[in-house]
C-alpha positions in Angstrom: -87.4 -105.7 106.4 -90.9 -104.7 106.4 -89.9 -101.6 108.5 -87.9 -100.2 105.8 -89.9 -101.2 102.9 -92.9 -98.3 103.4 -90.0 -96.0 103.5 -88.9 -97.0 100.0 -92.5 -96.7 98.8 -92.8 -92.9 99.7 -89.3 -92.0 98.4 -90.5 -93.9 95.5 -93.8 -91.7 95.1 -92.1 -88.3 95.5 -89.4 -89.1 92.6 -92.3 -90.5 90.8 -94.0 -86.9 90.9 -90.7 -84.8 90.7 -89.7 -86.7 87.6 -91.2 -84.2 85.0 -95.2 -84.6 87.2 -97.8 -82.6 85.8 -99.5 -81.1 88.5 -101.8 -83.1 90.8 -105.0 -82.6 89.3 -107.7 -80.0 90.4 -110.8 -81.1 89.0 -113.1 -83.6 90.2 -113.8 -85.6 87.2 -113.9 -89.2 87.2 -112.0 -88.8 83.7 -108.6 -87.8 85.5 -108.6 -91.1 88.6 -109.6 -94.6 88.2 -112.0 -96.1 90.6 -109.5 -96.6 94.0 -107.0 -94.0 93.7 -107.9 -90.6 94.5 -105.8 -89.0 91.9 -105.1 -86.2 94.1 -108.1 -83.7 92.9 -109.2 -81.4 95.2 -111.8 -79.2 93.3 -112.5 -75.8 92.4 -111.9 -73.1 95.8 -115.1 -72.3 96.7 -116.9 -75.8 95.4 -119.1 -78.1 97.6 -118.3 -81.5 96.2 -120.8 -84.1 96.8 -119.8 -87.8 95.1 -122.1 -91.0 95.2 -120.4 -94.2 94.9 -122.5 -97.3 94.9 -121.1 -101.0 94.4 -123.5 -104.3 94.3 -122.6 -107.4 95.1 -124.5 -111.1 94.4 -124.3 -113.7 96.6 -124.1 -117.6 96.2 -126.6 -119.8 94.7 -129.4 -120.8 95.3 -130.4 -117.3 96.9 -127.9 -114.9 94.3 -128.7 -112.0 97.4 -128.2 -108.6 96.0 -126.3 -106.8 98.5 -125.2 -103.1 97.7 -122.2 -101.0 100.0 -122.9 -97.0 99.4 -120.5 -94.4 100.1 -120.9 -91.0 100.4 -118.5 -88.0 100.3 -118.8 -84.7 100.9 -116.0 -82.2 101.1 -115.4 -78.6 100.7 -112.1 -76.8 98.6 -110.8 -74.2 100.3 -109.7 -70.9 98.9 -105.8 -72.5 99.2 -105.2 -76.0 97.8 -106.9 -77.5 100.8 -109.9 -80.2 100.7 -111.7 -81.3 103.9 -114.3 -83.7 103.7 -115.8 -87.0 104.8 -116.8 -90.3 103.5 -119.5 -92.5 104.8 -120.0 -95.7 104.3 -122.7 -98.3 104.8 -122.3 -102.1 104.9 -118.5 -101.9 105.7 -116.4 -104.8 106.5 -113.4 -102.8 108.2 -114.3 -103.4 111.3 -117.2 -106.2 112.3 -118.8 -104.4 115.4 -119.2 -101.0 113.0 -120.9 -101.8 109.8 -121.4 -97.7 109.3 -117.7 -96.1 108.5 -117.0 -92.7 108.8 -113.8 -91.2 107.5 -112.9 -87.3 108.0 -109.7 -86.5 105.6 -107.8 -83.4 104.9 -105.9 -83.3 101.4 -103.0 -81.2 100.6 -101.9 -80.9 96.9 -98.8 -78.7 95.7 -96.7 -79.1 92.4 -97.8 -82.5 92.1 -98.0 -84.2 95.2 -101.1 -85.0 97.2 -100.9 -85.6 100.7 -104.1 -87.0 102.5 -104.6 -87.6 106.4 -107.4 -88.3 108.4 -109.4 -90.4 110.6 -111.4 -93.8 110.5 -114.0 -93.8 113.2 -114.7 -97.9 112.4 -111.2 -98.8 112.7 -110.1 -96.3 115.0 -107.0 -95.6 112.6 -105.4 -92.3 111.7 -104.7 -92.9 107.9 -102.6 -91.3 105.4 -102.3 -91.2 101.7 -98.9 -89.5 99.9 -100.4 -89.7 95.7 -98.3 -88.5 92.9 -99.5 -88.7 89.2 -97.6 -87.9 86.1 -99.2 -87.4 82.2 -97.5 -89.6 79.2 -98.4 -89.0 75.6 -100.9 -86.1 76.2 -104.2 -89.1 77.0 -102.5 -91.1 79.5 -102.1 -90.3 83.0 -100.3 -92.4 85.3 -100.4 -92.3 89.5 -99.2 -94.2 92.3 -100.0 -94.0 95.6 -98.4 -95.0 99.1 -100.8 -95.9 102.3 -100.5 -95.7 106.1 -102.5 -97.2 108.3 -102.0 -97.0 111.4 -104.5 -99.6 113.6 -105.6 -101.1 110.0 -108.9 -102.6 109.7 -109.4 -102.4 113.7 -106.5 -104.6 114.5 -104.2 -102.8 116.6 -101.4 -103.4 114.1 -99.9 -100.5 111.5 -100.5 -101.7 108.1 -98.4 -100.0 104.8 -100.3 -100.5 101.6 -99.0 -99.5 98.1 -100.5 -99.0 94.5 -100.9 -97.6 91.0 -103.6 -96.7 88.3 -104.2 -95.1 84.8 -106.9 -93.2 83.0 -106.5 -93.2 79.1 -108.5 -90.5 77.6 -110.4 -91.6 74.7 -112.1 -88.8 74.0 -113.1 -85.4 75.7 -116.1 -87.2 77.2 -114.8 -90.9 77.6 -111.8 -92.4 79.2 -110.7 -95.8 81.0 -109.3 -96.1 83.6 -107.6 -99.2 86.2 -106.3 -99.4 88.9 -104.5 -101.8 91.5 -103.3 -101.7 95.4 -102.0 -104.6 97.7 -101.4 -104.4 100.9 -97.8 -105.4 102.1 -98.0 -107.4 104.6 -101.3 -109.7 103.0 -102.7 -112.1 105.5 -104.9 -115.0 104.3 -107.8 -114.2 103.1 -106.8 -110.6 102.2 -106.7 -109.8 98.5 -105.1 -107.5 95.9 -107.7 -104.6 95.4 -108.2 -103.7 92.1 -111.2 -101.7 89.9 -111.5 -100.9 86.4 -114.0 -98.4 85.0 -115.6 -96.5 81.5 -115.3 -92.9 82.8 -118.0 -90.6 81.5 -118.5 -86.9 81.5 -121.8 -86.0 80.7 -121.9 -83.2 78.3 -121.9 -80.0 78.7 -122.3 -80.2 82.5 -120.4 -80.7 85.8 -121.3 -83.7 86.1 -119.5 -87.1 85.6 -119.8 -90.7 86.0 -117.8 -94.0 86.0 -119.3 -97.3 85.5 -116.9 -99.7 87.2 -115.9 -102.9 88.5 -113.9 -104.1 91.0 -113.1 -106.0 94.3 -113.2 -103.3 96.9 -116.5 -102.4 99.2 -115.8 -99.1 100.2 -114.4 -95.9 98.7 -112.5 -95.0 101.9 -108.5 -95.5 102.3 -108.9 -98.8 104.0 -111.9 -100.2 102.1 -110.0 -99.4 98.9 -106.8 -100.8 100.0 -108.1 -104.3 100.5 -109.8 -106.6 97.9 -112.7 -109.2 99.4 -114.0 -112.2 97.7 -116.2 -110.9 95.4 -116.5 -108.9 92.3 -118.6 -105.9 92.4 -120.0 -103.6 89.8 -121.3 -100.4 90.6 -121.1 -96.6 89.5 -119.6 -93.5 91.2 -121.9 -90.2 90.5 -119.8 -87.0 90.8 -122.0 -84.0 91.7 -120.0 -80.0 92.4 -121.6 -77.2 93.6 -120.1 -73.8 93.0 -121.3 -71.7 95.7 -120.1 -68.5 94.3 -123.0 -69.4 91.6 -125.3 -68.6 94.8 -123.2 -65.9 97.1 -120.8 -64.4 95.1 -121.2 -60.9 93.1 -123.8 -59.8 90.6 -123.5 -58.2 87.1 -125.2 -55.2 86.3 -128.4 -55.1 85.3 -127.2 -53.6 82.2 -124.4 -52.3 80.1 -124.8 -48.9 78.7 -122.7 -46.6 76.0 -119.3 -48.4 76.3 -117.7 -47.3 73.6 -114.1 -47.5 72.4 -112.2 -49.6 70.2 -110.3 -52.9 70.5 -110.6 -55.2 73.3 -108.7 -53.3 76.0 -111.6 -50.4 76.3 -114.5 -53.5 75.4 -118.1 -53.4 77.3 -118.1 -56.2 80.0 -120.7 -58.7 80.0 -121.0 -61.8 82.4 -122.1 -65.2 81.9 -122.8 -67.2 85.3 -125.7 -69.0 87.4 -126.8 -70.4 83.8 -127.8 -67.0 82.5 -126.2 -63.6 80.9 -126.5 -62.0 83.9 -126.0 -58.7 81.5 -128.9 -59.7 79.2 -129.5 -56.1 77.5 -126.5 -54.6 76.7 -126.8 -51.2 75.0 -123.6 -49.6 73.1 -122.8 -47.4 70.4 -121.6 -48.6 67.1 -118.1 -49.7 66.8 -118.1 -50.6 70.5 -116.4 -54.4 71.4 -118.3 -56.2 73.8 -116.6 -58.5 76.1 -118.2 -61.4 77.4 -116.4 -63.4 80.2 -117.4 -66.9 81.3 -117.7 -67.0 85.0 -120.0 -69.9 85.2 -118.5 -73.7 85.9 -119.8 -75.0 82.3 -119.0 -74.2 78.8 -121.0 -71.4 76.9 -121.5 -70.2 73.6 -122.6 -66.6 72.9 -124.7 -67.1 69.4 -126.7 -64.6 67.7 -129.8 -66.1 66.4 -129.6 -65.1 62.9 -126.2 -66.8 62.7 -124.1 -64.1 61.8 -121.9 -64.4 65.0 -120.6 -67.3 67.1 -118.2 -68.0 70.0 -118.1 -71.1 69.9 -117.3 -72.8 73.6 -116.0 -70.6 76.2 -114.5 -72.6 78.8 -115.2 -71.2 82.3 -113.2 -68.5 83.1 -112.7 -67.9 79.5 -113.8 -64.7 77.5 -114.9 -63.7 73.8 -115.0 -60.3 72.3 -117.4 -59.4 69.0 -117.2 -55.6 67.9 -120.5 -54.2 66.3 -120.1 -51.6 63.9 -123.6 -51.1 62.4 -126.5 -49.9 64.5 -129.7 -52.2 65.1 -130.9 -55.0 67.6 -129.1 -58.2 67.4 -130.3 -60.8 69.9 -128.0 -63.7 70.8 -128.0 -67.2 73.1 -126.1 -70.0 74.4 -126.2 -73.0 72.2 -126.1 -75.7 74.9 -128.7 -73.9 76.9 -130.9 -72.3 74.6 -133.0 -71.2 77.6 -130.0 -68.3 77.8 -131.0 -65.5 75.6 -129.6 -62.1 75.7 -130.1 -58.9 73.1 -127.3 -56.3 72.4 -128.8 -53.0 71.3 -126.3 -50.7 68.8 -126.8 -47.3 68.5 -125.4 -44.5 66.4 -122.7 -42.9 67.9 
């Protein structure tokens, strides 16, 4: 019976996501997954994800030890919806002779499936991880998840482990989210993993971070599958880096004389790095400047006086603003007032 029943669990997840899914998500924020569940995000192409998870744990009286289980990932989107990376782990419990865990993944996500494999150097276990996630009602979004192990927790036996979560958006910076996964085949002492977390974006950066509790130790396939004795609180830390920020083309120094009307025959100007990278822009009057939002945060382009505002240009986003008297009218993000810029009008 237990043969057929991890069978059901992956038919189950793929009619789960080809029931009306949304598409498995592509950002890495915390807002979109609860604590255990991966949510299927693989990231922006070209981002360098590094994510920090940290859960404490305190031990029985009279001592009440502090002891803490870190885990590190770091992966890399490719330019196809690909995501290799690894996890590492201190203070595991997967496997008693390897307290360090290392776990090297792959994750494949295409019209709303995710499909993870990869290796666990402490158990010695090829893993697998089939996720499917589906929105209701716009602020809740709904996954499940079906688990291979196959030497689980360094026993020489295949384990099949199932689950589901949430995250209910609260606001554009604040969600909840829960989660819980039980292994099939439970032995004693072996408990129902669960977590539950505030997930927090922090404004107007990449950054996000959950405050959570739960019953897992490690963020890896098998650590999160399992639930120990204790309850743990701790925080995951998400932390991108775009590395076309770094490598990837320039904007001109400047933009001079483009003239034309209407948005089609609009100067270009660039926003990324954290900076206009087109901070003098010369045109005539009656010229429409475009500005396009290649950065991996929100921007505003304000003029100072206040005559003009974009209001938040999502990345990858643009704004047009067509000057038709001649003069010098400087400009800057609001978030980061640190990026200033100048468009110079001239007669034609």
């Amino acid at each position: 019976m237990l043969q057929r029943r991890p069978i059901a669990v992956f038919v189950a997840c793929i009619a789960f996501g080809s029931a009306g899914i949304s598409d498995v998500t592509c950002g890495q924020s915390v807002l979109e997954r609860p604590p255990n569940l991966s949510g299927g995000w693989l990231g922006a192409p070209g981002t360098l994800q590094f994510n920090f998870v940290h859960r404490f744990g305190v031990g029985d009286a009279p001592l009440r030890k502090v002891t803490n289980s870190p885990t590190f990932l770091l992966s890399y989107r490719l330019p196809f919806p690909l995501l290799i990376g690894f996890n590492y782990a201190t203070s595991s419990d997967i496997a008693a002779a390897f307290p360090n865990e290392w776990e090297v993944f792959a994750r494949y996500a295409r019209s709303g499936i995710a499909l993870q494999g990869g290796y666990n150097q402490a158990a010695r276990s090829g893993d697998a991880e089939l996720t499917a996630a589906r929105v209701f009602f716009g602020p809740l979004r709904a996954m499940a998840v079906g688990r291979v192990l196959s030497n689980g927790y360094h026993s020489d036996t295949t384990r099949y482990a199932v689950g589901g979560g949430a995250t209910l958006r609260l606001h554009r910076w604040v969600a909840l989210a829960g989660d819980v996964t039980t292994l099939i085949d439970k032995r004693p002492g072996e408990k129902v993993a669960w977590g539950a977390g505030l997930q927090l974006a922090i404004p107007y950066s990449p950054h996000t971070l959950s405050l959570q509790v739960t019953n897992t130790n490690t963020a890896t396939l098998q650590g999160a599958s399992r639930g120990i004795n204790r309850v743990r609180g701790g925080f995951e830390f998400t932390i991108p880096f775009t590395l076309s920020r770094y490598f990837g083309r320039r904007g001109e120094a400047a933009a001079k004389n483009g003239g034309g009307e209407g948005a089609a025959n609009a100067t270009q100007a660039e926003i990324r790095a954290m900076k206009f990278t087109t901070d003098r822009i010369e045109v005539t009057a009656g010229t429409t400047v475009r500005w396009t939002n290649n950065d991996q945060l929100q921007h505003t382009v304000t003029a100072t006086d206040g005559s003009w505002d974009s209001g938040l240009i999502n990345p990858g986003g643009s704004w047009t603003h067509t000057f038709t008297q001649p003069g010098e009218y400087s400009f800057h993000c609001t978030p980061h007032p640190f990026m200033k810029g100048v468009v110079v009008v001239r007669q034609p």
